[in-house]
C-alpha positions in Angstrom: 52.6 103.0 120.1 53.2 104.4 123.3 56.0 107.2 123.8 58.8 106.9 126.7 59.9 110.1 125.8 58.1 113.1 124.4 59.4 113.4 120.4 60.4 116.7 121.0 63.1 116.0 123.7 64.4 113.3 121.5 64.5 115.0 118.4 66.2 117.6 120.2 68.8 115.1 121.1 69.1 113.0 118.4 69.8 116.8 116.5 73.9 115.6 118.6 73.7 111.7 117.5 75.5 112.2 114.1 77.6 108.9 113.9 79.9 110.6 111.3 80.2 107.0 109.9 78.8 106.5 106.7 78.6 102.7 107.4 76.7 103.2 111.0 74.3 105.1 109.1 74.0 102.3 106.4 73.1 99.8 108.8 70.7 102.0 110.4 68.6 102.6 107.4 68.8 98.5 106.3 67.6 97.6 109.9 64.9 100.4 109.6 63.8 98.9 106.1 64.3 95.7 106.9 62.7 95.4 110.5 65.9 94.4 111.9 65.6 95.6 115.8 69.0 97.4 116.8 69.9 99.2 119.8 68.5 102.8 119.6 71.1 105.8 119.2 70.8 106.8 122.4 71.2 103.7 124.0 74.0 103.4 121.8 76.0 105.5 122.9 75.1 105.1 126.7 76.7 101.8 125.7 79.7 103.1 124.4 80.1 105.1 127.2 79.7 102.4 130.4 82.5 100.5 128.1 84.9 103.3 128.0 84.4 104.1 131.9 84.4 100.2 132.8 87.7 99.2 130.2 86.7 95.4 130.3 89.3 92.7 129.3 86.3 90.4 128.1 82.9 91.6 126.9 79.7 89.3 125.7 76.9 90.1 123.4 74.4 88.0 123.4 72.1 88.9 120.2 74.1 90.4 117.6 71.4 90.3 114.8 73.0 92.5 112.1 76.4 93.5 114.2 75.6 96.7 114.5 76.6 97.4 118.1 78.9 94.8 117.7 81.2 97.0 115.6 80.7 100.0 118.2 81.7 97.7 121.2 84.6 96.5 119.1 85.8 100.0 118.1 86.1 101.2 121.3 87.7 97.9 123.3 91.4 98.1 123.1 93.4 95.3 121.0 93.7 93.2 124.0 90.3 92.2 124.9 88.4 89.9 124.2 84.7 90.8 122.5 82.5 87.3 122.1 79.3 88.0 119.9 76.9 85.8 119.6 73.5 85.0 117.3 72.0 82.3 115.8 70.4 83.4 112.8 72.4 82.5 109.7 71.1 84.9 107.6 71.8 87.9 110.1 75.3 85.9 110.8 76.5 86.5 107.1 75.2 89.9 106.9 77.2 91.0 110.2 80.2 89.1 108.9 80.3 91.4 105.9 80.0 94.8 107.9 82.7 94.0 110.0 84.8 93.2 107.3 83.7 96.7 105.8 84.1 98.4 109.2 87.8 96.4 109.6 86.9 94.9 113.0 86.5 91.6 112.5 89.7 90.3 113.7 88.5 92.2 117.3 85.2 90.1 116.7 85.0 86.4 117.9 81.5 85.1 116.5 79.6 81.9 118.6 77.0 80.9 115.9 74.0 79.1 117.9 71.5 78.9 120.9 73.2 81.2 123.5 71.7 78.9 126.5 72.9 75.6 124.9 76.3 77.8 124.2 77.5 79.9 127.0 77.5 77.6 130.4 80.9 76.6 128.7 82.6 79.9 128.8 84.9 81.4 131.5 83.7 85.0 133.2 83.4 88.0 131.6 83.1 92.0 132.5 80.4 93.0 130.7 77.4 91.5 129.5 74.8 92.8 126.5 71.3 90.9 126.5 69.3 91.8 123.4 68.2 88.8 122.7 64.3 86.8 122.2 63.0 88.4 125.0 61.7 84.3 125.8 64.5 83.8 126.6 65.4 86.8 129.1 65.2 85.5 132.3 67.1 82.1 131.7 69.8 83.8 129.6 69.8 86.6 132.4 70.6 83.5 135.1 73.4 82.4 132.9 74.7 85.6 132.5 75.2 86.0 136.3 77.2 83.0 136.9 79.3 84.5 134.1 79.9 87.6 135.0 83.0 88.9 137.2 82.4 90.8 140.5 82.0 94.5 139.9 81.1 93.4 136.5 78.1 95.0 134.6 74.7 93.3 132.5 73.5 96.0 130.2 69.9 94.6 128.8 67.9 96.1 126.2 63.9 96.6 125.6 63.0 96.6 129.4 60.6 99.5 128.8 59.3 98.0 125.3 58.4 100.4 123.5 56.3 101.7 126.5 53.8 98.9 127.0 55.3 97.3 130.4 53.7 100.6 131.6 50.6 100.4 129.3 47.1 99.9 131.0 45.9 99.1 127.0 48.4 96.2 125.2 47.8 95.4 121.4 47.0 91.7 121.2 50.8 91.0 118.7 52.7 92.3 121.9 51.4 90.7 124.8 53.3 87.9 125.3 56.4 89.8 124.8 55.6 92.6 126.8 53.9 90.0 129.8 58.1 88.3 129.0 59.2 91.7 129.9 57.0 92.7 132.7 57.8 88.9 134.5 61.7 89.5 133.6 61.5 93.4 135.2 60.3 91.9 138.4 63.3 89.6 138.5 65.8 92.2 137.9 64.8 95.2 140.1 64.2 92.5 143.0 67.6 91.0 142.6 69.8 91.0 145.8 73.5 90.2 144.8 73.3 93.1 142.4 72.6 97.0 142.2 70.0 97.0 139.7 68.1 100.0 137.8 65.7 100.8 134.4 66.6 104.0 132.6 64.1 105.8 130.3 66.8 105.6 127.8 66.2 104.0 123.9 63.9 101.4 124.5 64.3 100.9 128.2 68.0 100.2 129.7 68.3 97.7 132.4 71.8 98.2 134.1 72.9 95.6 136.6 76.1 96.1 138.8 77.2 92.3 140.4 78.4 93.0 144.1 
């Protein structure tokens, strides 16, 4: 697998990334047994930070998986806003259902169980947008994300540098149809005119879009 970063730089700064939360560390180790894709800790707490400097009254996840940046969003966002989550795998539904109980966050936590596209046309704006979802699905969920999002608002989207194959000359077969998704869906973003758009080496690859 390609590198984004060389290992020593991020071992150097993952040697700062101690959660000091037993249960973050938890979920970390069943998603890394388990397969479950997460957001990576630096990306993590990149998040965490464009949520403390934006405040937003009304934040969207789309792709919770097992809630594990779910219950950082949550534990950051003051009591009165609103945090919408949303997944549609049951099995990854009932398992984020019982950390946030554990992580006592799930009354800050309102779940959408389903297809996000079929879903979200209903719902009012929003301040902030995650995408970490089937990366199928990026560029149509992307769209619907725009209408919803408020002026000065912010799309935060995971994976854009995939592991380091949208760079790759050399793709393994199991990955190119995601990474081709990913390539088409990078395109879009960095060409987009009603926002200020850039991809950060951080994590996986951080897409940050800024609606004018």
């Amino acid at each position: 697998m390609p590198d984004i970063i060389y290992q020593n730089q991020l071992d150097y700064l993952n040697k700062f990334a101690n959660n000091n939360d037993p249960l973050l560390d938890e979920m970390e180790k069943y998603a890394m047994d388990n397969l479950v894709p997460i957001l990576e800790k630096q990306a993590a707490f990149f998040l965490e930070q464009l949520i403390i400097i934006k405040n937003p009254s009304r934040v969207l996840e789309i792709g919770m998986a097992i809630g594990y940046s779910s219950i950082r969003i949550a534990k950051i966002l003051p009591d009165s806003s609103e945090f919408f989550t949303i997944d549609k795998s049951k099995p990854n539904i009932a398992k984020a259902k019982s950390y946030f109980e554990r992580a006592g966050v799930s009354k800050k936590i309102n779940i959408l169980e389903g297809d996000a596209i079929d879903i979200l046309p209903s719902y009012n704006k929003f301040d902030f947008i995650f995408l970490d979802a089937d990366k199928e699905d990026y560029l149509k969920l992307f769209e619907i994300s725009a209408n919803l999002l408020n002026d000065n608002g912010i799309i935060f989207v995971d994976n854009l540098l995939w592991h380091g194959y949208t760079a790759a000359e050399v793709i393994p077969d199991k990955v190119v149809n995601s990474t081709n998704y990913i390539r088409e869906f990078n395109e879009m973003f960095m060409g987009l005119k009603q926002f200020k758009t850039t991809i950060l080496p951080i994590g996986d690859g951080i897409g940050i879009a800024v609606k004018l």
